[in-house]
N, C-alpha and C positions, 0 to 999 in steps of 0.2 A: 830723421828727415821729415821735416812739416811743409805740407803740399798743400797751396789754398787755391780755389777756382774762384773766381770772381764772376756776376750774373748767374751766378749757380743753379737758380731756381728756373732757367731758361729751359728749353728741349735739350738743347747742345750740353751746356752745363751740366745735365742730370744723367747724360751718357758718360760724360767725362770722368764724374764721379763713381757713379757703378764701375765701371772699366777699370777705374785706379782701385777699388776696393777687390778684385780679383787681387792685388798683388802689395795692396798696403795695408798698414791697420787702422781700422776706423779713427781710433786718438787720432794718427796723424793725418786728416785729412778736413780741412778746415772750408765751410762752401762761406763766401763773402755776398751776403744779400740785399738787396734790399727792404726786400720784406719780409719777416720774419715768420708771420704768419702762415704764408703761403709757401715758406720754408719750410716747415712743422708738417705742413700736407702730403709736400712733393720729395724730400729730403731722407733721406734714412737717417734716424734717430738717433745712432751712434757715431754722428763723426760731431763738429763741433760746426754750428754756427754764429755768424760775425755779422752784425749788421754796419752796412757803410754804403752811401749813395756815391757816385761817379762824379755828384757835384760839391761832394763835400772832401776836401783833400786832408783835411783832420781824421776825419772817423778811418778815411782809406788807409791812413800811416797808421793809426793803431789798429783796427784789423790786419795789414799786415803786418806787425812785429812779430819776431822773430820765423818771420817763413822764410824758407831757404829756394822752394820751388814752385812758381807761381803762373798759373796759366791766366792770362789777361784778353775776356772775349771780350771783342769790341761792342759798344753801344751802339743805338739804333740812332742812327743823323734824326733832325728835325724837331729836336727836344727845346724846351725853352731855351736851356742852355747848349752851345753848342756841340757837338762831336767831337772839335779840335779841344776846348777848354774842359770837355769830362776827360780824354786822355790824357791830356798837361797833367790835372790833376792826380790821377792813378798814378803814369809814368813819377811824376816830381813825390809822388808817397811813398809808393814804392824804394825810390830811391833813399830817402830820410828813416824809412824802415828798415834798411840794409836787407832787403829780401837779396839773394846770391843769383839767381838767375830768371828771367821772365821768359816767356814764350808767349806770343802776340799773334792772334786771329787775322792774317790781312788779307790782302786782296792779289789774284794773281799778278804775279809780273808788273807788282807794285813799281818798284824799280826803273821800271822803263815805258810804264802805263800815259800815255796821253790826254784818255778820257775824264773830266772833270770830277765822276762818282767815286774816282781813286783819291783827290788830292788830300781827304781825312786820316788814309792811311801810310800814305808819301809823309805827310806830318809825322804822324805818331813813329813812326819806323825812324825818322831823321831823331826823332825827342828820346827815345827810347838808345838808339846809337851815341848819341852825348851823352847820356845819364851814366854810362859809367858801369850797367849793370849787364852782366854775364846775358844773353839775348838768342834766343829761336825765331824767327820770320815762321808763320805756320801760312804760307799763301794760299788761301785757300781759294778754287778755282766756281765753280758754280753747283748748287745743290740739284739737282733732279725734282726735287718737291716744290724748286720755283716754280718748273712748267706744271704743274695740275693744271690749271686751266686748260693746257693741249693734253696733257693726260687721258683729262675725261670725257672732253669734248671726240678725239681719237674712238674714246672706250664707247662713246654713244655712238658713235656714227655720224658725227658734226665735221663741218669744217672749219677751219679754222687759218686767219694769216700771220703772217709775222713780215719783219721786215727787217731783218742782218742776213739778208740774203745767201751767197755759200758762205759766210762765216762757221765758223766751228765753236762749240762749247765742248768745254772738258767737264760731262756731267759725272757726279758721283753722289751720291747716296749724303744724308747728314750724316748720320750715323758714322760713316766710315769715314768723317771727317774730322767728329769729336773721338771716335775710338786712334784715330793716328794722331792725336792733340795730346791725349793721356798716354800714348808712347812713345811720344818723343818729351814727356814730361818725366819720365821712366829712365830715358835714357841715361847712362854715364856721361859720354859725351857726346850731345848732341850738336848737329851742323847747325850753321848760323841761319841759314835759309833752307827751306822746303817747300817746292815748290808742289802742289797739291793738288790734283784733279783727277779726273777719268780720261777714256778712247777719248779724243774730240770729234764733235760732232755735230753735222750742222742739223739746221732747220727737218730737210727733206729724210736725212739720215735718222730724226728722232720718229720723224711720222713712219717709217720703213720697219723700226722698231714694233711701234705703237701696234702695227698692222701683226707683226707676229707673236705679239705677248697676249692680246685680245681677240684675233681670230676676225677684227673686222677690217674689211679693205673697203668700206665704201662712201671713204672719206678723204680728203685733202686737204694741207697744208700750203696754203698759196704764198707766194712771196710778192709782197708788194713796196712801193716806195716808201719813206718814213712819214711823208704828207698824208698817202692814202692810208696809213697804221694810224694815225695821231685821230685823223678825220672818225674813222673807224669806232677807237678809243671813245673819244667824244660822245658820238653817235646812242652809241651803247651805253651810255651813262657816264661814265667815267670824266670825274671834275678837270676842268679844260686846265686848271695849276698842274695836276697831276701827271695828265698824258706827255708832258713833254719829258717828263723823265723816264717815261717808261719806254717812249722813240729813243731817249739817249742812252736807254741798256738795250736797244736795238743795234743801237750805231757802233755800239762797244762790241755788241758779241759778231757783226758786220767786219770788224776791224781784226778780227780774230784776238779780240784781247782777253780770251774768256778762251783760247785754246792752248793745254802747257802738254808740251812734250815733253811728261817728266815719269820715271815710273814712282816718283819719289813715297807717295800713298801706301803704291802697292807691295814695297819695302818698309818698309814702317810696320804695316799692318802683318806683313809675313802671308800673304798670299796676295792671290787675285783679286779683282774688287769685283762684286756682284756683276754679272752678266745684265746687261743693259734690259735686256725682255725681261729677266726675274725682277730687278729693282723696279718698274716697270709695275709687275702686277701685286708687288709689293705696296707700293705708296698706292696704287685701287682699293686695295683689301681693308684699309685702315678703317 
């Protein structure tokens, strides 16, 4: 069985891999990079790598030839080319390589998501269901090492606002997002969909945290409109292109589109997920 990860040389990627080498053998595990280079640095020596860009849908089919299981992390939007046209290409390579089955990075509650940040992944999930090829949804809900910025502002003693009001976020760790990627990459048979997060949890709920992983309470999390977050944004430096996407993963985690009732993670993974205080003074420590 040949297992190739794709963006391999990423964070996510290179847990992926460690995690599959607990229970594979080096031969079979193929990282699909783009740079080779920086493969050599970051990559363990003994598995094999492939170089192939996301824009190139040639080099993609012959790095995957003959893989049978294939994790597909999504790309970062805002590339020259765009995020729909690098996944056509994987997807449509993939497929011409006769890979057997893909597992696909998305986004929670693709499926039934509103918010315009999702529609790259509503694509790929519908491209990937036409292709014909054996298919995992790996929904992944929200990292905990987005919010540093509240992290450490929390850990100083800063305040800090937001604006998704009581919305919830299902935070979890990266790590246990890439370690439940490479097990359900593992899997005999795996579900078509997994929907992937942590407790959800709002704004007010992470500062409550914040206050008992670091021992400081003399700070607050205010919750303001998306005008006065954007304004704010701004304010602060942040390029006035910029800030309005970052009010629009306000409005999403507002929407509670970033909350999954699912324990699906924490099966997968075969236990609990980090306790919110510990992950917490985890990503401080780093």
């Amino acid at each position: 069985m040949k297992y190739a990860i794709s963006a391999a040389t990423g964070h996510f990627g290179q847990i992926v891999i460690k995690e599959l080498l607990k229970t594979v053998a080096p031969s079979d595990v193929i990282a699909i990079v783009r740079n080779p280079e920086k493969a050599a640095k970051v990559l363990p020596t003994a598995i094999t790598v492939r170089q192939a860009d996301y824009t190139d849908e040639a080099a993609l089919e012959q790095a995957l030839t003959g893989i049978d299981r294939f994790l597909f992390i999504s790309s970062v939007p805002g590339g020259a080319v765009s995020r729909e046209q690098q996944h056509q290409n994987v997807v449509t390579a993939a497929k011409a390589a006769g890979v057997g089955y893909m597992a696909y990075t998305s986004f929670a509650k693709a499926d039934t998501a509103k918010s315009p940040l999702f529609t790259d992944h509503v694509f790929t999930e519908k491209l990937i269901k036409d292709s014909g090829v054996a298919y995992s949804f790996l929904r992944n809900a929200w990292y905990l090492e987005n919010e540093i910025s509240y992290l450490q502002a929390g850990a100083a003693g800063k305040d800090a606002i937001y604006a998704a009001g009581d919305g919830k976020v299902s935070f979890a760790l990266e790590r246990e997002y890439a370690v439940g990627a490479a097990k359900v990459l593992l899997l005999a048979d795996p579900k078509p969909v997994y929907e992937f997060g942590g407790q959800p949890r709002s704004y007010a709920d992470l500062a409550q945290a914040i206050k008992r992983a670091t021992g400081h309470d003399d700070f607050q999390f205010k919750a303001v409109s998306p005008a006065e977050y954007q304004q704010a944004l701004i304010a602060g430096g942040m390029d006035a292109n910029m800030a309005p996407v970052m009010v629009s993963m306000q409005t999403m985690m507002a929407d509670n589109e970033l909350s999954v009732n699912s324990d699906d993670l924490a099966t997968v993974l075969g236990h609990p997920l980090t306790p919110i205080e510990t992950a917490i003074k985890e990503i401080l420590a780093r």
